[in-house]
C-alpha positions as CSV (number, residue, x, y, z in Angstrom):
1,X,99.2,86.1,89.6
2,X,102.3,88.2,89.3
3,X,104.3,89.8,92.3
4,X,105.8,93.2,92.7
5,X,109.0,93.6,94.3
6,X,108.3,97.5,95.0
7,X,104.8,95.6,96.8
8,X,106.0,96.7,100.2
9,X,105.9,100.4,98.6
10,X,102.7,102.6,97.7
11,X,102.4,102.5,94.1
12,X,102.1,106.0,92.5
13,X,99.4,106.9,91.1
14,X,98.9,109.0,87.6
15,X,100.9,111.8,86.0
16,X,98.9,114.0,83.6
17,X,100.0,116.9,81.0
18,X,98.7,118.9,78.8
19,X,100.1,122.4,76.3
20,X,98.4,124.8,74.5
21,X,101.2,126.6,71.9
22,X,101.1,127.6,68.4
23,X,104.9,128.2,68.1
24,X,106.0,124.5,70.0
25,X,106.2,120.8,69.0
26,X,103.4,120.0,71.5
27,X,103.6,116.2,70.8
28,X,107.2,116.5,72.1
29,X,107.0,118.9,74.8
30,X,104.3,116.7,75.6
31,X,106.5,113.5,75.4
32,X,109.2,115.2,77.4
33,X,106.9,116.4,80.2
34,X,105.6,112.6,80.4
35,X,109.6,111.3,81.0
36,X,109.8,114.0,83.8
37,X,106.0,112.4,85.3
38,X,107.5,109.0,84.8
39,X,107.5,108.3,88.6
40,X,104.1,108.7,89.1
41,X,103.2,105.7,86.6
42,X,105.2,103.0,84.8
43,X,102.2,100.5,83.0
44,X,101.6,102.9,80.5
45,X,101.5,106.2,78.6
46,X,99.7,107.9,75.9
47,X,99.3,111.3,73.8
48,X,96.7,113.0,72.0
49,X,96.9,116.5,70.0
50,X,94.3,118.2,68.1
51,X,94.8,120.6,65.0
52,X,91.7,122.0,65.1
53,X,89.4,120.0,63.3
54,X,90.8,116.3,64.0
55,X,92.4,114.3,67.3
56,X,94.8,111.6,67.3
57,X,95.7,109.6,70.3
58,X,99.0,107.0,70.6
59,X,99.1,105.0,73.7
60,X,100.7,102.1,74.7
61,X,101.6,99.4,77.3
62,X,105.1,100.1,78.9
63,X,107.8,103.3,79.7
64,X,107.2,106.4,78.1
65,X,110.6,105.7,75.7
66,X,108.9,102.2,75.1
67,X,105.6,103.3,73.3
68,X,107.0,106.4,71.5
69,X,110.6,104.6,71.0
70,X,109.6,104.9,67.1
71,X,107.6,108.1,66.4
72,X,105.1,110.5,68.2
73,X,102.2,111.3,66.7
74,X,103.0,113.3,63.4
75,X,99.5,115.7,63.2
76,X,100.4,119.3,63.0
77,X,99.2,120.2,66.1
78,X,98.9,123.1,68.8
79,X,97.5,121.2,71.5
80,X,98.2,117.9,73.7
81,X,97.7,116.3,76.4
82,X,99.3,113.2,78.2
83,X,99.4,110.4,80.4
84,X,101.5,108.3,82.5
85,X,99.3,105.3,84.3
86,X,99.3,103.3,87.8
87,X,96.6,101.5,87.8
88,X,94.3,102.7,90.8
89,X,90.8,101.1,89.2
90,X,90.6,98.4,86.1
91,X,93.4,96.1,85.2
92,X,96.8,96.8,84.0
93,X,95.7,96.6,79.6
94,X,95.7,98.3,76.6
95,X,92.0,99.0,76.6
96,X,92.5,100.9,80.1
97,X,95.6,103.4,78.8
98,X,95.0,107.4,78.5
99,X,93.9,109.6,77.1
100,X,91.0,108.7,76.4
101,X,89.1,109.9,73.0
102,X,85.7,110.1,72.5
103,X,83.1,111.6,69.9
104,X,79.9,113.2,71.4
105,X,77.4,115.3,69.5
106,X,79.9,118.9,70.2
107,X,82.5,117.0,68.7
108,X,85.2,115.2,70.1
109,X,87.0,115.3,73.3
110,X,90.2,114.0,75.2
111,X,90.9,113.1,79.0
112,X,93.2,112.0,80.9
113,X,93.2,111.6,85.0
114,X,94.9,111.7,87.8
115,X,93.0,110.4,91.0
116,X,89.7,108.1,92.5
117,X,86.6,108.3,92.0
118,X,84.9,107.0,95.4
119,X,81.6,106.4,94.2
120,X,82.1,106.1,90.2
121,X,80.4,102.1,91.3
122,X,77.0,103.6,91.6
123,X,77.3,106.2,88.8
124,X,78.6,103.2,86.3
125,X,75.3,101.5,87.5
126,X,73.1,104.4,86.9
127,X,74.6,105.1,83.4
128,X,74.0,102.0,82.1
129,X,70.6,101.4,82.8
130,X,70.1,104.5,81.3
131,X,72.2,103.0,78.0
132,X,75.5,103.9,78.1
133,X,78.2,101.8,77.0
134,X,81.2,101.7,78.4
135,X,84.2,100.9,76.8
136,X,87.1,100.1,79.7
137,X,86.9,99.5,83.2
138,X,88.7,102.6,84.4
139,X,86.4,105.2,86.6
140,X,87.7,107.8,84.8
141,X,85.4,106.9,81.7
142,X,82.9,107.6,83.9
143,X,83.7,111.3,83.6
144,X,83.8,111.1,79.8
145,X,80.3,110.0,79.3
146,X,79.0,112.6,82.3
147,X,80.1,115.5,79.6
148,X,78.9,113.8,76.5
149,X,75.1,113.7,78.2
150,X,75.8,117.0,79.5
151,X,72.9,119.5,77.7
152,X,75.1,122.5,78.4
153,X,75.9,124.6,75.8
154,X,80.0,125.1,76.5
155,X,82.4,122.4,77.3
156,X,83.4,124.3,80.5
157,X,79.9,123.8,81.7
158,X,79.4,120.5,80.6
159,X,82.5,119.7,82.7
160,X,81.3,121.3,85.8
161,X,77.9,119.5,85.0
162,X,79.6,115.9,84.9
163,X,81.4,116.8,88.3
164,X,78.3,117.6,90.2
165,X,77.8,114.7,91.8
166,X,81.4,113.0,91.4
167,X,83.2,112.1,94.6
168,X,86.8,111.0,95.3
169,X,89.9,112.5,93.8
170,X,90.5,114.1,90.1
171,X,93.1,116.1,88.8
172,X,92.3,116.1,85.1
173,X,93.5,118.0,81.4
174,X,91.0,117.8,78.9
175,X,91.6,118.5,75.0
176,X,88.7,119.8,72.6
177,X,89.2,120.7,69.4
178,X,89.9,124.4,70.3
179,X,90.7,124.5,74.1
180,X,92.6,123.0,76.8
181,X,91.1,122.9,80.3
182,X,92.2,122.0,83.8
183,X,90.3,120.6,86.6
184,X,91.1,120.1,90.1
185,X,89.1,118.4,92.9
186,X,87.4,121.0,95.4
187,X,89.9,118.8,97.8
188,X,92.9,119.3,96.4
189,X,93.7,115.8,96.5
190,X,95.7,115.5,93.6
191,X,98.2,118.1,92.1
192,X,98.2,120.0,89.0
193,X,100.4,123.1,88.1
194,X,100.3,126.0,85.1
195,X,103.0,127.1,83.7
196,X,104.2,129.7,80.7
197,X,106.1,128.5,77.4
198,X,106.5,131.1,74.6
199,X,103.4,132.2,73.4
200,X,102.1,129.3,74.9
201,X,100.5,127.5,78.4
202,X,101.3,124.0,80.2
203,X,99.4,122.1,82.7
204,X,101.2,119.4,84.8
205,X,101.3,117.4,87.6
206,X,104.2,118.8,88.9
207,X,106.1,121.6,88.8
208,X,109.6,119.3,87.5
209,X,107.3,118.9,84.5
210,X,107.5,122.7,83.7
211,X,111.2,122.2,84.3
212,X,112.0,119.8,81.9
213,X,110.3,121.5,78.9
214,X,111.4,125.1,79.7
215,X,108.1,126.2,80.6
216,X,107.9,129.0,83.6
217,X,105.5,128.2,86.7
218,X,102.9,130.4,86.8
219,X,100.9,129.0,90.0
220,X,99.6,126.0,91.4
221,X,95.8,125.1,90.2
222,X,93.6,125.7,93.3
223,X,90.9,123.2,94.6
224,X,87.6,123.3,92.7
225,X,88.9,125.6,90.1
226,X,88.7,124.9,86.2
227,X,91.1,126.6,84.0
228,X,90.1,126.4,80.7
229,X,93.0,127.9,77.7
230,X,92.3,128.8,74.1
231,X,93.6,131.4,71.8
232,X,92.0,134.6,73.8
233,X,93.8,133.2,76.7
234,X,93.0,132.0,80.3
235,X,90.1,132.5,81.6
236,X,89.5,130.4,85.2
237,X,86.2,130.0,87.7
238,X,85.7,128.5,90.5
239,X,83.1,125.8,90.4
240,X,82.9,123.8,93.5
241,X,83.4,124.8,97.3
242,X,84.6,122.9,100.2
243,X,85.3,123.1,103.9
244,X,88.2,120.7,103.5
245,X,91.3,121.5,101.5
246,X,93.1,117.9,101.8
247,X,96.0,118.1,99.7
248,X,97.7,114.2,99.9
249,X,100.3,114.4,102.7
250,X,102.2,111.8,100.5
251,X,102.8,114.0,97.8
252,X,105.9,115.3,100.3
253,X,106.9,111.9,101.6
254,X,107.1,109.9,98.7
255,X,105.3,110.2,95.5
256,X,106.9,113.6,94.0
257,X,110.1,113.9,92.5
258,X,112.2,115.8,95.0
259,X,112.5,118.9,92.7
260,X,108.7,120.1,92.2
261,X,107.4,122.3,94.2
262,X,103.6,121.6,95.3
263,X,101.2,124.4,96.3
264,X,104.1,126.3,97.9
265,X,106.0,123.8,99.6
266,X,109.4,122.2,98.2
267,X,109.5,118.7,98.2
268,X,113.1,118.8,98.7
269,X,113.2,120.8,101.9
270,X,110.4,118.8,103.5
271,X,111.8,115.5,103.2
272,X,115.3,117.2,104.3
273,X,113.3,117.9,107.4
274,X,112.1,114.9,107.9
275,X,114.9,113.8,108.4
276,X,116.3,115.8,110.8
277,X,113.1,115.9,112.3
278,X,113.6,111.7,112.6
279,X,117.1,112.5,114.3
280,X,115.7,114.5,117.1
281,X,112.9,112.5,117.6
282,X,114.9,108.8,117.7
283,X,117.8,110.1,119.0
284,X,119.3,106.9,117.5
285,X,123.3,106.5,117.7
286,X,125.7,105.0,114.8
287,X,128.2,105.0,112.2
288,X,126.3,105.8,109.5
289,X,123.3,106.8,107.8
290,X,122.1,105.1,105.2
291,X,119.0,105.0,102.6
292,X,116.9,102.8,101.0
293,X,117.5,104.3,97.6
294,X,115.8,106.7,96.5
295,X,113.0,106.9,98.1
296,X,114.4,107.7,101.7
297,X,117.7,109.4,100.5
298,X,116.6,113.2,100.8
299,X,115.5,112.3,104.6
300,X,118.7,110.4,105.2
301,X,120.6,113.5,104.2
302,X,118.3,115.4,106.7
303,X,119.0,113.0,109.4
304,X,122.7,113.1,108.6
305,X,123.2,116.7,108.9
306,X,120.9,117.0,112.1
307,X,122.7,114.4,113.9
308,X,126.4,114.7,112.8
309,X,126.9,111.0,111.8
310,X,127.9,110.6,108.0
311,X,125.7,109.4,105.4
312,X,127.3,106.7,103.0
313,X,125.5,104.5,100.5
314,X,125.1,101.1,102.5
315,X,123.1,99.8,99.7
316,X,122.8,100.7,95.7
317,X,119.7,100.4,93.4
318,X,120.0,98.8,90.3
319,X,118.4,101.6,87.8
320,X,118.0,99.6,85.0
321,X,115.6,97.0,86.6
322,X,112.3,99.5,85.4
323,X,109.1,97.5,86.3
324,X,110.2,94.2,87.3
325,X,107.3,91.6,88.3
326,X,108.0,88.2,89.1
327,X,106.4,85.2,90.2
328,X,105.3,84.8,93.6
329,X,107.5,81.7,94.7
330,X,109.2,82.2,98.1
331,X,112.7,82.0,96.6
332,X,111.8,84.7,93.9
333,X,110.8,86.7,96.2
334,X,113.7,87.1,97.6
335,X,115.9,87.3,95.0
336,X,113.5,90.4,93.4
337,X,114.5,92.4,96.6
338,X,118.2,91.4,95.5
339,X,117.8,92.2,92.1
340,X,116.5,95.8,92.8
341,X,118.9,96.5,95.5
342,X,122.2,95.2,97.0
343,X,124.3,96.2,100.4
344,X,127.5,97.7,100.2
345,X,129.5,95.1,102.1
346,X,132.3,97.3,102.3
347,X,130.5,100.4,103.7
348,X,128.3,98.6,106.0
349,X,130.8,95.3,107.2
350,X,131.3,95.7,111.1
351,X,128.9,98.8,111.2
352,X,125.8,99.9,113.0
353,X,123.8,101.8,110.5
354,X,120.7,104.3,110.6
355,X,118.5,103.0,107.6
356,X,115.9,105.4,106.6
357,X,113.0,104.9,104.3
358,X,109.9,106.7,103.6
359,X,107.3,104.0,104.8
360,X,106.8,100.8,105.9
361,X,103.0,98.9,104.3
362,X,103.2,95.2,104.6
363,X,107.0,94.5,106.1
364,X,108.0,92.1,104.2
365,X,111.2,94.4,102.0
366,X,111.9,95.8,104.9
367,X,112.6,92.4,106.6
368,X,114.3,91.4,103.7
369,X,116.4,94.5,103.4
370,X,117.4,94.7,107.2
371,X,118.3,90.9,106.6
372,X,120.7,91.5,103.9
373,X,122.2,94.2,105.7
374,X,122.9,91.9,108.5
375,X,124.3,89.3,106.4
376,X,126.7,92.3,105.2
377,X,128.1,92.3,108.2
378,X,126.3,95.7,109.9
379,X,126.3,95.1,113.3
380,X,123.1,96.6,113.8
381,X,120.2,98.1,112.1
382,X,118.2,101.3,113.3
383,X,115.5,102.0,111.1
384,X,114.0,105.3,110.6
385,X,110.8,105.8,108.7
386,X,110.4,109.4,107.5
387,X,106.0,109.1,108.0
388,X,103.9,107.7,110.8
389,X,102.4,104.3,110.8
390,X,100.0,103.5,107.9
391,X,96.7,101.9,109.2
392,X,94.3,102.8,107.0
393,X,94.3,102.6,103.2
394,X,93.8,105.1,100.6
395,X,90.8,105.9,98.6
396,X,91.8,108.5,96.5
397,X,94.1,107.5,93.7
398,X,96.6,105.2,95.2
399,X,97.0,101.4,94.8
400,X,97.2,100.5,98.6
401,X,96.2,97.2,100.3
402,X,93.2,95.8,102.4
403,X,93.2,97.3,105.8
404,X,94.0,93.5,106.9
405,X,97.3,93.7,104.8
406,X,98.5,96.6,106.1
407,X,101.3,96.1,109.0
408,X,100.5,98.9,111.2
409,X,96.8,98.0,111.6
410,X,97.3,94.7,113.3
411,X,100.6,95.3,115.2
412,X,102.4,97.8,117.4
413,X,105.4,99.6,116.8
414,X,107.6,97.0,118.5
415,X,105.9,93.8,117.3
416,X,106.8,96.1,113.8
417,X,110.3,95.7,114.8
418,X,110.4,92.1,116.0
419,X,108.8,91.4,112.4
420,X,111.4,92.9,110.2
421,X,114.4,91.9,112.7
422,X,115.3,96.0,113.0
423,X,117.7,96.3,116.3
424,X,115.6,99.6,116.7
425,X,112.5,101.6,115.0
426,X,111.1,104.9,114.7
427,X,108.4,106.5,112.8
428,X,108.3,110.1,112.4
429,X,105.7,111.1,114.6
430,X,102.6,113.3,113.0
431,X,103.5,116.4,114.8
432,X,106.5,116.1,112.9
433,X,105.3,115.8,109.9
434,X,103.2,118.5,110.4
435,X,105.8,120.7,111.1
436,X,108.4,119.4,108.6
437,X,105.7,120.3,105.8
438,X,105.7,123.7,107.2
439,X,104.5,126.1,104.0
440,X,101.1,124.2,104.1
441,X,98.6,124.3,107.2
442,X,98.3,120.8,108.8
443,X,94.2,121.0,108.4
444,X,94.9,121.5,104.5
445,X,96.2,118.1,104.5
446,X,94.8,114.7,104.3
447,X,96.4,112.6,106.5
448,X,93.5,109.5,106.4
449,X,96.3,106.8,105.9
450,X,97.8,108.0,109.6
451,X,94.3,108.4,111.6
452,X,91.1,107.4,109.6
453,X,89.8,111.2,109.1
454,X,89.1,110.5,105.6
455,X,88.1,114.0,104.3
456,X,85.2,112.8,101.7
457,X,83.1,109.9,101.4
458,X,84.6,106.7,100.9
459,X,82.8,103.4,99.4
460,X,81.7,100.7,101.9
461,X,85.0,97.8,103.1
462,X,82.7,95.3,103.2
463,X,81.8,95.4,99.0
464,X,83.9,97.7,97.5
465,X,86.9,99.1,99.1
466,X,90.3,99.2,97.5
467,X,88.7,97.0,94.2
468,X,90.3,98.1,91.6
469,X,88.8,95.5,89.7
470,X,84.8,96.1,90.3
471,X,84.0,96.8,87.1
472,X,85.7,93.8,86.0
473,X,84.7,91.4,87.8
474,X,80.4,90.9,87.3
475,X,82.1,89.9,83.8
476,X,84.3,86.9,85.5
C-alpha cells in the first residue's frame, strides 16, 4: 500500500476543459488550460479533439508536461476537451484516465468529469443486467452509457435523459463530432466557467483557466444548466431544478487556485479574509505569522495585516517534489513531511509563531509540522486553521477519509491540540466563514463536511461510503 505525504490534506478532485474555435490550436489551448487546472489533479491527464468526422483521445498516467512531454495530438481539429484526474472512484490506472471515448449508434462522443456520483452503485447494477459492459471502474462511465441508450433524437436531450435520475456531483464538457456542451449539477457542486477566445468559446473549471489561454470570462455556468456550442453559436436551457444551490464551501478554502474567480466571489479576497477573520477571532499574540505553504499563505497574509504582526516564511516548500508517495514505514513517514517542507531555522529560532493552514483531517502533518518547528527553535506554536472542524466526509467528488479517520469527529478542539503538540488552536468559526465568503449567500453553500446537512442523498456508511473502489472490488 503506498502513503501520501499530502494524506493529512483533502485531495482535489478533477479539473475539466473544453474549446470550440476554428481559428485556435485547440489541442494546445487545451494543453495549456490543463497546466493552469493542474491543482485540481496530479494522476493523470488526457485530450481529445474532433475534426468533424473523426476523434482522437491521448491520455496518460502522470503531470500534464509528463504525458504530452513529446507531442499533442496532431488531428486538425476545432474542438477539445480535457482532463486532469484525482481519483474520487476506481483506482489510480490507465484504464480509469479521461476523456473518455465512446462510439454509440449517433456517432461518437467524448467526456470528461469533474464530481461524484452518489448513487452510480445502483445504476452500474441496473445497467448490467440489462447488458452493458463497462469498461473502467470510474462512475463517470456511468454517464457515458446513460446517453448511448438514450432514444432521444439530439445529443442535448440524450444528455438531459442520462441525468434524470443521476445523483451526486457533475461538472462535465462533452465533445461530439460537431458540438461542445457543458453540464452543471442542479447543485452547483462543482464549478465550471465560459469564456470568449477569438471567434471562438472555452469551458473550464476555473476562471485561471480562461486566464492562461487568453480567453475572456463570459459568466459562470449556473446549476442545472447545459450549454451546448456549435458553429451557430450558444444556445443554453435549463434542465433540472433544485431548492438547494450548494456550491462546495472548499472551493474558497483550499481547492482553487487563488486567482479564479468562482460564481462571483474571488478566491483571493476570501481567503485574505479568512485570515483576518482568524486574527479577530483567536486574538492570538506573536512574532510572526507564518504558513504552511501554499495552501494557508493567502490567509496568513490576512491574518498578518489584520493583526499587525509580520508574516515571514518560517517554513519553505520544496516545488519540485510533484506527487511524492512513499511507503508507509514510521521513519518514512516522517521524513516525506521533511522532504516536502522544511523550517526556516533562522526565521523561526527563539520565536513564537502564528502557523496558519487551511485544515486540519487526520493530524498527523500537522503534529509533525508543529514538531519540526519546535525542534527549530520557535518557542511556541499557535495554529490557526482558516475552516471549521471537519467531522463529516465528503460525498461529492473529493477523496476524504472514513468518518472514524477524521480528527475532528472523535476529539474536541483541545484534545486536537494536545494531539498535534500546538501551544494554542483555533478554527475559524462558521459564522466566519460565512461572512469571509461574502459575494455568495451562506444557504447557497454546502457546508456538509462542518455540520452533516448534506444537501442531496448520499449512499449508506455501512456498505458504501467513501469506496472509491466498489466497482473494483466484487472482482477481488
Amino acid at each position: 500500500m503506498l502513503y501520501d505525504i499530502q494524506s493529512d490534506k483533502w485531495r482535489e478532485e478533477c479539473g475539466i476543459f473544453g474549446i470550440f474555435a476554428r481559428q485556435e490550436n485547440v489541442a494546445l489551448n487545451t494543453y495549456w488550460g490543463l497546466y493552469a487546472l493542474q491543482h485540481r489533479g496530479q494522476e493523470s491527464a488526457g485530450i481529445a479533439v474532433t475534426d468533424g468526422s473523426a476523434m482522437d483521445v491521448q491520455r496518460g498516467m502522470g503531470l500534464v508536461n509528463e504525458v504530452f512531454r513529446h507531442a499533442l495530438p496532431d488531428m486538425p481539429a476545432h474542438i477539445a476537451i480535457g482532463h486532469v484526474r484525482y481519483s474520487t472512484t476506481g483506482s489510480s490506472l490507465l484504464r480509469n484516465t479521461q476523456p473518455l471515448l465512446v462510439s454509440y449508434s449517433g456517432g461518437q462522443i467524448s467526456l470528461a468529469h469533474n464530481g461524484n456520483l452518489t448513487n452510480a452503485h445502483e445504476m452500474r447494477i441496473e445497467l448490467e443486467k440489462k447488458g452493458h459492459v463497462f469498461q473502467t471502474s470510474i462512475d463517470s462511465e456511468v454517464i457515458v452509457n446513460l446517453i448511448a441508450r438514450s432514444t432521444k433524437q439530439t445529443v442535448e436531450e440524450r444528455v438531459i435523459d442520462s441525468l434524470t435520475d443521476v445523483q451526486g456531483a457533475y461538472s462535465l464538457v462533452i465533445m461530439t463530432e460537431n458540438k461542445l456542451i457543458g453540464v452543471r449539477d442542479p447543485h452547483g457542486f462543482r464549478p465550471l466557467c465560459l469564456g470568449r477566445l477569438g471567434d471562438g468559446w472555452v469551458l473550464a473549471s476555473e476562471s485561471c483557466a480562461l486566464d492562461t489561454v487568453g480567453a475572456e470570462f463570459v459568466r459562470d455556468i449556473e446549476p442545472g444548466e447545459i450549454i451546448s456550442i456549435d458553429d451557430q453559436g450558444v444556445e443554453t436551457r435549463r434542465f433540472a431544478e433544485t431548492d438547494r444551490r450548494a456550491a462546495c464551501v472548499f472551493e474558497y478554502i483550499y481547492f482553487a487556485r487563488p486567482d479564479s474567480v468562482i460564481d462571483g466571489q474571488s478566491v483571493y479576497q476570501a481567503r485574505l479574509s479568512m485570515g483576518r477573520t482568524l486574527a479577530r477571532e483567536s486574538g492570538f499574540k506573536a512574532d510572526l505569522v507564518i504558513s504552511v505553504p501554499d495552501s494557508g499563505t493567502t490567509a496568513a497574509l490576512g491574518y498578518s495585516q489584520e493583526s499587525g504582526i509580520p508574516f515571514a516564511e518560517g517554513l519553505m516548500k520544496n516545488r519540485y517534489i510533484g506527487r511524492t508517495f512513499i511507503q508507509p514505514e514510521q521513519k518514512k513517514r516522517d521524513m516525506g513531511v521533511r522532504i516536502k517542507l522544511n523550517a526556516v531555522t533562522s526565521v523561526v529560532k527563539g520565536k513564537s509563531v502564528v502557523m496558519v493552514d487551511d485544515s486540519i483531517v487526520r493530524g498527523t502533518t500537522s503534529g509533525k509540522i508543529v514538531r519540526m518547528l519546535k525542534e527549530a527553535g520557535a518557542t511556541a506554536v499557535h495554529m490557526c486553521i482558516s475552516s471549521p472542524p471537519i467531522g463529516y466526509p465528503c460525498y461529492y467528488g473529493i477523496d476524504t477519509s472514513a468518518r472514524k479517520e477524521l480528527i475532528a469527529a472523535s476529539k474536541q478542539v483541545e484534545e486536537i491540540r494536545e494531539y498535534i503538540g500546538a501551544d494554542s488552536l483555533h478554527y475559524l468559526s462558521l459564522e466566519g466563514l460565512y461572512a469571509s465568503i461574502g459575494n455568495i449567500p451562506q444557504q447557497t453553500l454546502c457546508n456538509a463536511c462542518f455540520n452533516c446537512d448534506y444537501p442531496a442523498e448520499i449512499p449508506c456508511e455501512r456498505d458504501c461510503a467513501n469506496n472509491k473502489f466498489l466497482f473494483e472490488a466484487k472482482n477481488k
